[in-house]
N, C-alpha and C positions, 0 to 999 in steps of 0.2 A: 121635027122628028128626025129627020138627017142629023141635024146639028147633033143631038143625043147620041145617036148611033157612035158620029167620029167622036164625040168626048169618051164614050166607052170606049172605041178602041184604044184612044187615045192614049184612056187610063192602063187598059190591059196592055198595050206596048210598053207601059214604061215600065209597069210593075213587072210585066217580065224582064224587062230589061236589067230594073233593081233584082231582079233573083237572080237572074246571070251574073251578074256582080258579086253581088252578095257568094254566091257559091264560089265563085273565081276566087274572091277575097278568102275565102275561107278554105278554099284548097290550097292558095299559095301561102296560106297560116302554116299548113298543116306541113305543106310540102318544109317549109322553113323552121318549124318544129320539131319537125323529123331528122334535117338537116343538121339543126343544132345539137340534138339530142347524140348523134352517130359523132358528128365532133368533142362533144361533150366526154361521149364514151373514149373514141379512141386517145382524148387528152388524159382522163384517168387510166387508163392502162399505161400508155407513157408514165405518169406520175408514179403509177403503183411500180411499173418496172424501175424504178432507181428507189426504193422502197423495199425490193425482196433483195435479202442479203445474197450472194453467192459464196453460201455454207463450205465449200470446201479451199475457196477462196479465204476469206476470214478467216476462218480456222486456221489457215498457213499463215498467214496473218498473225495471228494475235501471237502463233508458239514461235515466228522465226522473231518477234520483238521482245519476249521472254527474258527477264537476268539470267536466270538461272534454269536449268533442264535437267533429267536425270536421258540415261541411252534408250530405254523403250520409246519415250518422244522424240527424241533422235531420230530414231527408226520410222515412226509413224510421219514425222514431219519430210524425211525424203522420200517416203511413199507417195504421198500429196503432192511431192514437187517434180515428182516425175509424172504423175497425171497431170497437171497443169503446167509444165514447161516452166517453172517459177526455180529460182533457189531457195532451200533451205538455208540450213544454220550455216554460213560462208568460213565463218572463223569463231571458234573456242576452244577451250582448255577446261581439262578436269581442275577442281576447285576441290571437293570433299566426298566426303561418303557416307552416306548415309546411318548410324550409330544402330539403331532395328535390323536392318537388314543383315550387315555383316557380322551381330550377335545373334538373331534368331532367327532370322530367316533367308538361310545362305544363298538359297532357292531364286532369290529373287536381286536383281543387279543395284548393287548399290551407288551406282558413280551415278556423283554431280556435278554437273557444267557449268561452269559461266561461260557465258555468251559474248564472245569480245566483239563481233558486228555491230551489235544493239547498244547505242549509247547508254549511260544508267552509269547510276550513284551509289556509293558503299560506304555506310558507318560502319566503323569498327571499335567497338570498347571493351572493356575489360580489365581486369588488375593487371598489376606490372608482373611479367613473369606466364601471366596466360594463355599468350599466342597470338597476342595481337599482331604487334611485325613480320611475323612469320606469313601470317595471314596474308598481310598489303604486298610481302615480298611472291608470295603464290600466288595471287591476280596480277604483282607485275610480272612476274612470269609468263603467264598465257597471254601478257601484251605483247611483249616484244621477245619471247622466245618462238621460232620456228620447230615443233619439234614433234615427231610421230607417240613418243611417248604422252605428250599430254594432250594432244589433238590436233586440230588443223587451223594453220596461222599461215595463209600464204602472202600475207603482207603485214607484215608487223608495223606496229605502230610508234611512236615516239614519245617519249614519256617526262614528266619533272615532278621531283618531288621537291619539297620544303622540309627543313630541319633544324632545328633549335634545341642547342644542349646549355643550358643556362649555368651549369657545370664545368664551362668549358674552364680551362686557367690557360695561363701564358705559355705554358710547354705541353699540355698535353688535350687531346680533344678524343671524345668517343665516335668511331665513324656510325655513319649514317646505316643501320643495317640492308638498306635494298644496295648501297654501294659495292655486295658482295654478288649482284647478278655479274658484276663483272668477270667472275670464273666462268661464266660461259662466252666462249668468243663470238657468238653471236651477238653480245650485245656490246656498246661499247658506251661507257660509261664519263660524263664529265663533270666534276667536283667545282660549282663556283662559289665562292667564299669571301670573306670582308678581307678586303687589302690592310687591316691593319693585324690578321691572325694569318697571312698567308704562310708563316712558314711551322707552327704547329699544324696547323690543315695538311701540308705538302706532307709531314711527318707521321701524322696518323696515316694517311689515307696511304702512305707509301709501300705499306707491305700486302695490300689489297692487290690483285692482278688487272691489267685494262683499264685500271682508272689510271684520269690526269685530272690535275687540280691547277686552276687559274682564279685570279682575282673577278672579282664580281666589277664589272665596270659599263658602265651606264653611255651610253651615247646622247648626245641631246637630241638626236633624230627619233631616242627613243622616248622622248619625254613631250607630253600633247596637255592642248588644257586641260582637258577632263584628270589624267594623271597629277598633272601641279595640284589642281583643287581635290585631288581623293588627299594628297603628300600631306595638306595645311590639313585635312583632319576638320572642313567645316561644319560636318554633318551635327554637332553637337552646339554647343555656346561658340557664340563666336566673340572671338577675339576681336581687339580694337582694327587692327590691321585689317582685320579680315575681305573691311568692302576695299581698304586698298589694290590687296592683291587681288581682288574679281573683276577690279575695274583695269587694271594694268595686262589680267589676261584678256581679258574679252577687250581691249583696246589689240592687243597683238595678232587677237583671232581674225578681228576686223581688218588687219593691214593683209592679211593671208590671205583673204578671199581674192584681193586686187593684185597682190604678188604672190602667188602661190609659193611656198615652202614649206621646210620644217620647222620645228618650234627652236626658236634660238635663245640661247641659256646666258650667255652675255649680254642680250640688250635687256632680257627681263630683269637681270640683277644689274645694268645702268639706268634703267626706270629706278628702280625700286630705294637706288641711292638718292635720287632725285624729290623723292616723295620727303616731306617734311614730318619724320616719323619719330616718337620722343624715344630720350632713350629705353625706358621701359618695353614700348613697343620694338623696337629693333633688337632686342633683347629676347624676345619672343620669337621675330622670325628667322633671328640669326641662328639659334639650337636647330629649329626646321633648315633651315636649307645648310649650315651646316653638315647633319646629315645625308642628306642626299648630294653635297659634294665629295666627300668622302668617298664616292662611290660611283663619280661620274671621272673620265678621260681628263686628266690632269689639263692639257691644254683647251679644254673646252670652257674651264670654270675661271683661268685667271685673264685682269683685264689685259689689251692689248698694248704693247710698247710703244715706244715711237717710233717711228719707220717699220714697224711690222706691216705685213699686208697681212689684208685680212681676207685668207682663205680656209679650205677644209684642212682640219685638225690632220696633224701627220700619224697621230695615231689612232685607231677603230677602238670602240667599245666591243660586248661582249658578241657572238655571233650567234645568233636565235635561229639561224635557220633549220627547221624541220627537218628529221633527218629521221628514216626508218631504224629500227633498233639501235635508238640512241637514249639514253636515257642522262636526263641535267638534274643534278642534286644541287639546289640551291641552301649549303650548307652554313649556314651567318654566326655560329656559336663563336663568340668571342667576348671576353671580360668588357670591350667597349662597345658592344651593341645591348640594347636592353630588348626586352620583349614586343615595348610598342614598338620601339625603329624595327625589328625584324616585322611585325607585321605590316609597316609601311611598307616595307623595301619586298615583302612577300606581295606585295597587292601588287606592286608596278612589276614586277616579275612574272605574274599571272595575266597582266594585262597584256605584258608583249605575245607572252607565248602564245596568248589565244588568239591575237591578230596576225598571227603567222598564216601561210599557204595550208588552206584547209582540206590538198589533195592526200594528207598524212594523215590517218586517226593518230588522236591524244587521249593519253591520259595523265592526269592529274594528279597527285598525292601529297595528300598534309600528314606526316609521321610526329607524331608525340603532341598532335596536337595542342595539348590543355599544357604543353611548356609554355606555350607562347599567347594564346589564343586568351586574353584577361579581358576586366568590365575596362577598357581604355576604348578613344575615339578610334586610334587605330585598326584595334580589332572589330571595332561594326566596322568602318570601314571593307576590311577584310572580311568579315562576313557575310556583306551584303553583296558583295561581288562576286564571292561563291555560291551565294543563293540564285543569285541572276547566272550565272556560267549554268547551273545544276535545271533551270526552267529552261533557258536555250540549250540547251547540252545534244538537243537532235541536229540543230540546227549550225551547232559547231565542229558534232563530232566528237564532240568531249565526253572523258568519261571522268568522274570523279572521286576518289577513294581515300575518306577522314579517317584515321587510325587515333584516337585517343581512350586514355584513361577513364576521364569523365563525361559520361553522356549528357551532362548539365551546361556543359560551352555553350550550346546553342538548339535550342527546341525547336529554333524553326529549322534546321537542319535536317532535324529528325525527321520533320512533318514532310520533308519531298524527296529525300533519298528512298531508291527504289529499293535500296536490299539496309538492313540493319544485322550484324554478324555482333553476340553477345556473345562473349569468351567468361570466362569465370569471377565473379565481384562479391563480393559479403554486404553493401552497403545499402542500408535501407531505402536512404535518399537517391541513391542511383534506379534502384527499382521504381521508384513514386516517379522521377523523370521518365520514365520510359513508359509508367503503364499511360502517360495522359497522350501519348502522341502515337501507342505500335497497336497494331491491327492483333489480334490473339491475347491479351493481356487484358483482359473483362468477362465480366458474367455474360454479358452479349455475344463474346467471342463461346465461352462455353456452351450454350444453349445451341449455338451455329454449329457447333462441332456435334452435338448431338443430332440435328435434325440432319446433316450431310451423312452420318452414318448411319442414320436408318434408310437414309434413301440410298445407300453403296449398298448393303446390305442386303436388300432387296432381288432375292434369287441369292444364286451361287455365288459367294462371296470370294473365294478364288479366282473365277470368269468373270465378274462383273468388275474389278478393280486390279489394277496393277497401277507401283510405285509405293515409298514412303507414305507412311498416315500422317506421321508425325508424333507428337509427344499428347499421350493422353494426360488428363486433368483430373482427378478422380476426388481428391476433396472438396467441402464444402465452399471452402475460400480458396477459387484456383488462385488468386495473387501470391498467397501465401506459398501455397504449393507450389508457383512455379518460380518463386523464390529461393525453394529448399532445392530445387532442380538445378538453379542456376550455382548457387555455392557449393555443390558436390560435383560441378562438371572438372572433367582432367584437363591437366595443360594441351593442350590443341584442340579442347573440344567445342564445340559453340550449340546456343539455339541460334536460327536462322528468321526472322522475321523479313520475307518476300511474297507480299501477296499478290502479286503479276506473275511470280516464279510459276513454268508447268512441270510439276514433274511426276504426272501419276495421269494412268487414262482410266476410264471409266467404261465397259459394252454395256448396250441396249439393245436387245435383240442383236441385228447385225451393223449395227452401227458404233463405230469406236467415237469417245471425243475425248479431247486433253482437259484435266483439273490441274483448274489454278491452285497455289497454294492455300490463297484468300485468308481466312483467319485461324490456320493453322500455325502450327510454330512446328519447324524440323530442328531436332538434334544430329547436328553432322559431324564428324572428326575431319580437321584437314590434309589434306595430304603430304605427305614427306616433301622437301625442295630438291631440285636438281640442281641448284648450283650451291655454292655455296654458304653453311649455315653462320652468321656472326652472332645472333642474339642469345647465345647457349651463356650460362649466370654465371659467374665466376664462383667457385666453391672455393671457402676456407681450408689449406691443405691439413 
């Protein structure tokens, strides 16, 4: 009977023992559940907090990276920047005006910005005579002109164009027309050109103000593998030679890592003699480096004498250094350069400039593009280089501005420049280019444009919306229509295709916000130049 008793208690101690447990276990569940949960929590608020935009943040945001602005976002954007201690728009220039406004609705301000802070791309096309140049010459204006008349530029930037008159002849050459910012002493202007045209170059350019004109002359410190291999033009069929020279570079690249220097242009052409090359082939690479001798420090290119020592050349090539309101016209028009060699010799010209000290904003310009710009290796060369500058462009500080005739040179062009400026054309095939790559040029675009103006519309249409609408579409085929719009525009008129452009705000109750362009199309007129004008046509007396 005993024995029973202690096994009961026996039992009843442990099983309470197990409930103690058991409830311990299950409070330090709980306690640990709880635990996790309140972690759990304040991990998701953390998460959600880098999750909620800071709306008035963005918003400064997205208008100070804007191409293009009209002044009421001006205004709204330094409102913003003085409640948030941020800068606005640092530097731009008027650019155009709006074509609506200043015919019918006087009421309302019609200046348009470009934004010369904000890196970004500009095609420019149009018939000859429509206002292209004129155009390239007013953006280079707001680059490197300081001026209260056109806005605020407290640090001008440095600029180069490219120019090709395939017209040129032995006595006479058409200058460059951005050559003519040179009547403002602000800017100071330098003409470099092929050493075999330097004295028509000297002669045209001579009665221009502020320009000087020097030969185009190549350093080998400016010449690197990547430059040799863009020069041979591999990117297509290669030539027999071709693995020669890739093996002769990258043999030179290799001795560089363990001697550091620059790339040196005499030993690559004592390799190169060396190489067991028939003459067919040497015949091939002689026209190449030909040209790019032509073009480099005479002492750098011929062999060494006997008893020469061999040191630095007594004479410099050209001088690339960055320089605020300086503006280098790489002008090549001569009876002995052809199209592709200007694009060769345009690619290595763009390559130094870009590698220059990136405490200077640049900008960039191809004027008359479709002279030079053909279906040759050289030219993808050259295009692919400017596609690649135009995707790093934030990241170089470049801005880039194609002035051509035909908007068919290059579609991928089209597809990443932030602004497209269409001046006046009759050509059906120039429209079909343009409608498969611009934002506003489809049934898509028009249906957008209707559903955006029911919802502006919405209340008082005065209060709820300020800036440009743009150009309505009112037929059943807007292609057609804005086809008919585009052949009756005046000399300096353009549609604007920029759909990052802000230049219209929107109220909502008491809330302001800026509208993108997006799939609108503005009709702007440009504005007059301040220096001055050389593109005006010569008339018949």
């Amino acid at each position: 009977m005993a024995a029973e008793l202690n096994l009961e208690k026996s039992e009843s101690s442990s099983t309470d023992s197990f409930t103690s447990c058991a409830t311990a276990v299950s409070d330090n569940a709980q306690e640990s559940i709880e635990s996790n949960d309140h972690e759990n929590h304040e991990i998701k608020n953390q998460q959600l907090s880098l999750l909620i935009q800071q709306a008035s943040f963005d918003e400064l945001g997205e208008i100070s990276t804007a191409p293009l602005f009209t002044y009421p976002v001006l205004k709204h954007a330094q409102h913003l920047a003085t409640s948030k201690s941020s800068p606005a728009f640092s530097q731009y220039g008027l650019l155009a005006g709006d074509v609506q406004s200043l015919r019918e609705q006087p009421s309302e301000d019609p200046r348009i910005f470009y934004n010369v802070a904000a890196p970004a791309s500009v095609f420019i096309c149009g018939s000859q005579g429509s206002g292209k140049s004129h155009t390239l010459s007013c953006i280079l204006e707001n680059c490197l002109i300081p001026s209260e008349k056109l806005g605020c530029l407290p640090r001008p930037l440095t600029g180069i164009v490219f120019h090709y008159d395939d017209y040129a002849s032995d006595t006479h050459v058409n200058p460059c027309e951005a050559a003519y910012l040179g009547s403002d002493p602000a800017v100071r202007v330098r003409v470099l050109c092929s050493p075999t045209n330097l004295r028509a170059i000297k002669e045209s350019y001579a009665q221009l103000e502020n320009v000087t004109v020097e030969a185009l002359r190549l350093d080998q410190s400016n010449l690197n593998t990547r430059r040799m291999m863009e020069l041979m033009a591999f990117d297509r069929a290669q030539p027999l030679y071709a693995s020669v020279i890739q093996r002769i570079l990258r043999d030179m690249r290799l001795s560089q890592q363990d001697k550091p220097g620059s790339f040196n242009y005499r030993e690559f052409t004592t390799k190169l003699d060396n190489e067991p090359l028939s003459p067919d082939q040497k015949r091939g690479l002689r026209q190449r480096l030909d040209t790019l001798q032509s073009f480099m420090v005479a002492d750098q290119i011929k062999p060494f004498m006997w008893g020469e020592k061999k040191g630095a050349s007594k004479r410099a090539g050209t001088n690339w250094e960055p320089k605020a309101g300086e503006l280098l016209i790489v002008d090549l028009s001569c009876p002995c350069v052809t199209a592709a060699m200007a694009c060769a010799l345009f690619n290595i010209c763009l390559s130094i400039f870009l590698s220059q000290d990136h405490s200077v904003g640049r900008v960039i310009a191809l004027d008359e593009a479709h002279r030079y710009m053909g279906d040759t290796s050289d030219c993808e060369v050259l295009t692919n280089s400017l596609l690649s500058a135009i995707r790093f462009q934030r990241h170089l500080g470049a801005r880039i501005i194609i002035s051509t005739q035909e908007p068919t040179i290059s579609p991928k062009l089209l597809d990443l420049c932030s602004i497209t400026i269409v001046h006046r054309f009759s050509s059906p095939d120039w429209l079909n280019a343009l409608t498969k790559h611009l934002a506003g040029i489809s049934k898509v675009s028009k249906l957008t444009n209707k559903v955006q103006d029911m919802d502006l519309n919405d209340g008082s249409e005065e209060d709820n919306f300020r800036g440009p609408r743009g150009i309505s579409v009112s037929s059943d085929d807007p292609i057609l229509d804005l086809f008919a719009q585009i052949v009756e525009l005046r000399t300096g008129e353009a549609l604007v295709f920029a759909p990052s452009a802000v230049v219209s705000l929107a109220t909502h109750g008491s809330k302001t916000m800026p509208q993108k362009v997006a799939h609108r199309v503005l009709r702007v007129v440009m504005r007059a130049r301040i220096t001055a004008d050389g593109g005006r046509s010569i008339m018949a007396a």
